[in-house]
Backbone bond lengths (Angstrom), bond angles and torsions (degrees), N, CA, C in turn:
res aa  C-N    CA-C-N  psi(-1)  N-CA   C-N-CA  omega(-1)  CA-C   N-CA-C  phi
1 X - - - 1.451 - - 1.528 108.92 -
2 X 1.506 119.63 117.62 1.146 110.10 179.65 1.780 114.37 -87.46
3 X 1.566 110.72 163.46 1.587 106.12 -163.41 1.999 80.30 -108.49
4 X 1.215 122.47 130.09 1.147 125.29 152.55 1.994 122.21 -98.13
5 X 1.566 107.07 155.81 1.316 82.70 -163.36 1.844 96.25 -105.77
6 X 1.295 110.88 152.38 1.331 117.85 -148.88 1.542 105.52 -89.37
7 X 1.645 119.37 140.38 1.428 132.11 -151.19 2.274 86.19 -66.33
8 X 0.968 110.22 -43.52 1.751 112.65 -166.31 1.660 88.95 -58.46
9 X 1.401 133.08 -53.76 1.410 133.62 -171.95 1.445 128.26 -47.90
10 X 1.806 93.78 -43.51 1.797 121.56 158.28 1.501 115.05 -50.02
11 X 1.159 95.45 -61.88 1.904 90.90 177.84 1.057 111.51 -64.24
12 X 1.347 131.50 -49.25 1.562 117.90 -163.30 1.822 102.89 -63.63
13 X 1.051 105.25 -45.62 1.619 93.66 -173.06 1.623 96.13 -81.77
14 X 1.036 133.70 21.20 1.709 108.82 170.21 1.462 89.07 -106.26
15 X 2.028 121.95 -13.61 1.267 99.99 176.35 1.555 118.93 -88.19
16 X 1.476 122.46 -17.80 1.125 122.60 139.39 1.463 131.32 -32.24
17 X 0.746 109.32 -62.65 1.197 109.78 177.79 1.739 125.10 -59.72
18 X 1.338 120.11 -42.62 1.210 161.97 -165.84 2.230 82.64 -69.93
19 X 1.228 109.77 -62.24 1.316 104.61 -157.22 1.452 100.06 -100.96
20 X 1.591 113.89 3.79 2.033 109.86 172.84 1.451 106.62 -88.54
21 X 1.742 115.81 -14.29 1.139 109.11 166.14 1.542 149.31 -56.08
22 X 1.277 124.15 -8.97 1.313 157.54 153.33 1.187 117.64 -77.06
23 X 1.191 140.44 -34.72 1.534 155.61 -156.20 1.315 122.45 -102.89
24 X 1.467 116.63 13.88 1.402 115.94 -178.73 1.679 104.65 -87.95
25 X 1.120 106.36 147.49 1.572 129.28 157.40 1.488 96.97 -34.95
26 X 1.840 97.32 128.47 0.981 101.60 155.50 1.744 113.24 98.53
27 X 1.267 98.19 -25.58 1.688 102.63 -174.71 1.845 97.81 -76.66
28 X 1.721 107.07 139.34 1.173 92.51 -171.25 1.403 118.48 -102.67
29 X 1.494 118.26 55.69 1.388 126.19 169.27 1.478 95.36 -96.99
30 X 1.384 107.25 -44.73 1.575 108.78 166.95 1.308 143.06 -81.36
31 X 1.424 103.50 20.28 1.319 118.82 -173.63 1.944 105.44 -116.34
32 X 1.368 99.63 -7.87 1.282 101.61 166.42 1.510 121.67 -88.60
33 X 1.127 129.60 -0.87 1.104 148.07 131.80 1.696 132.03 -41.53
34 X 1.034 84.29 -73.77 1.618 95.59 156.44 1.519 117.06 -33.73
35 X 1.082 101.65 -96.21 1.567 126.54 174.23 1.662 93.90 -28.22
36 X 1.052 141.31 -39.46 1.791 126.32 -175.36 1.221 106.74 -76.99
37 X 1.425 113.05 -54.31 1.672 120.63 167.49 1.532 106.33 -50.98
38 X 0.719 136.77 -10.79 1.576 127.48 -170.68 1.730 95.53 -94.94
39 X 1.084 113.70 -84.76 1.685 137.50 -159.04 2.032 79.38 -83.23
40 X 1.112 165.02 19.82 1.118 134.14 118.16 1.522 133.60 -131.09
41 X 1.379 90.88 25.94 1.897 107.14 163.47 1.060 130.91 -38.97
42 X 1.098 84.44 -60.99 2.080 95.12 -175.98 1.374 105.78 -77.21
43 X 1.619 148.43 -55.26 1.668 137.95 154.62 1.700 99.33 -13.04
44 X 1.642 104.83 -85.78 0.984 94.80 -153.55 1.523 134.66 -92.96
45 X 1.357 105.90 35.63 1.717 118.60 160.28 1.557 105.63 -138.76
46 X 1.238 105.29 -18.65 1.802 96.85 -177.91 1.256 104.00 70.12
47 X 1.639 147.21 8.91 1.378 148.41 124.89 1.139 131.99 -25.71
48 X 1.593 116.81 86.09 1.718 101.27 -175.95 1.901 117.65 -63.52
49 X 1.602 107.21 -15.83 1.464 94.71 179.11 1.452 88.41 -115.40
50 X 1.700 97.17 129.16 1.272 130.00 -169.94 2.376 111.10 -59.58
51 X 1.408 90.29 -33.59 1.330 105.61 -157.40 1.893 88.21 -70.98
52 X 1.193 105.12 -57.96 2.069 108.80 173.46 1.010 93.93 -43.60
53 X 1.313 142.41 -76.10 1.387 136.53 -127.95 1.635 101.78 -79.01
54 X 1.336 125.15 -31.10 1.343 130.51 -166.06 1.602 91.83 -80.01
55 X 1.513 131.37 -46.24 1.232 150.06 179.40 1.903 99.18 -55.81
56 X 0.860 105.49 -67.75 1.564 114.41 -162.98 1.443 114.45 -80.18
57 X 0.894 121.20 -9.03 1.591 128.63 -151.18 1.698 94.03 -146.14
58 X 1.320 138.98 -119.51 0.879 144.40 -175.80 1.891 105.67 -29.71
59 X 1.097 125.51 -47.77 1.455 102.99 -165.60 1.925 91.89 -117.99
60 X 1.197 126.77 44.23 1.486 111.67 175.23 1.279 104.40 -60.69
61 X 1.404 121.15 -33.75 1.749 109.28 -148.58 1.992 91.73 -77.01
62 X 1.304 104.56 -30.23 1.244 89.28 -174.29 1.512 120.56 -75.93
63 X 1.432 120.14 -22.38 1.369 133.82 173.85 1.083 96.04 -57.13
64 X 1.280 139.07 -60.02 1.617 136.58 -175.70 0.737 104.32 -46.30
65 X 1.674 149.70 -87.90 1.252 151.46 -143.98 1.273 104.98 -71.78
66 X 1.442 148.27 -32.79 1.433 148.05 147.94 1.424 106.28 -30.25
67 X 1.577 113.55 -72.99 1.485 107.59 -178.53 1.410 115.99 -58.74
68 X 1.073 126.82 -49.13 1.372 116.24 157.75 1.608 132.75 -4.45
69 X 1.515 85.83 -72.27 1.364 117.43 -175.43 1.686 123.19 -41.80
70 X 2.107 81.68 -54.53 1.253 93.89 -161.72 1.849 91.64 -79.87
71 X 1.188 128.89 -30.10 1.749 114.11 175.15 1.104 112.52 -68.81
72 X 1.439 148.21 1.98 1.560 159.76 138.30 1.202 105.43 -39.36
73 X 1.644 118.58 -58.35 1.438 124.08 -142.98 1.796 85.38 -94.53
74 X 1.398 128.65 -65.01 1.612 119.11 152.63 1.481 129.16 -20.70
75 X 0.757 115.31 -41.26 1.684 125.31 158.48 1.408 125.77 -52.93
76 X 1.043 93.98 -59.85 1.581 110.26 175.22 1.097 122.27 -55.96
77 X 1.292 121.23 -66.47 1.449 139.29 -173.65 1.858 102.97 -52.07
78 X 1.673 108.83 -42.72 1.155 104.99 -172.99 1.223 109.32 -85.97
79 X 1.175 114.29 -27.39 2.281 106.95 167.37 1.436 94.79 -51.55
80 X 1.168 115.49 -69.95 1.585 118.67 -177.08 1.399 124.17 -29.18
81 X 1.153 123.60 -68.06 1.713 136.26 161.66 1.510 89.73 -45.57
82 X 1.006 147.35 -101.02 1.520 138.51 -123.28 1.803 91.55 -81.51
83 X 0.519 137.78 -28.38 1.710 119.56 155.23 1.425 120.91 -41.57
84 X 1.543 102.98 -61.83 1.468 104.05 -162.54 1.964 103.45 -50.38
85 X 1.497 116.86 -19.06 1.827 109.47 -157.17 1.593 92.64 -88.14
């Protein structure tokens, strides 16, 4: 039986791929970012460790929807498993 690999599997990783292209280290669209978090971290959260404050403060909304995400995808998998027995 041969395993073919499935047309939905193709897209998702060509869109991976497609949108990691921009996103490397070092490119300096993303380095202006940096540079704000750096020289105005501490003003504007009053966080002496830079790494929380960028985490907690600057990107909460996205931390949410990640965790979200990822208890969706935990969810799932386990409705899924306890069905199949």
């Amino acid at each position: 039986m041969k395993k073919y690999i499935s047309i939905p599997f193709l897209i998702i990783i060509t869109i991976i791929i497609i949108t990691s292209i921009g996103l490397e280290y070092g490119n300096p669209r993303n380095m202006e970012f940096v540079k704000y978090y750096l020289e105005q971290g501490l003003n504007d959260t009053g966080a002496m460790n830079l790494v929380a404050a960028v985490y907690l403060d600057y990107r909460v909304y996205d931390t949410l929807i990640e965790t979200v995400i990822l208890f969706m995808a935990v969810a799932g998998i386990t409705f899924f498993l306890q069905r199949r027995k």
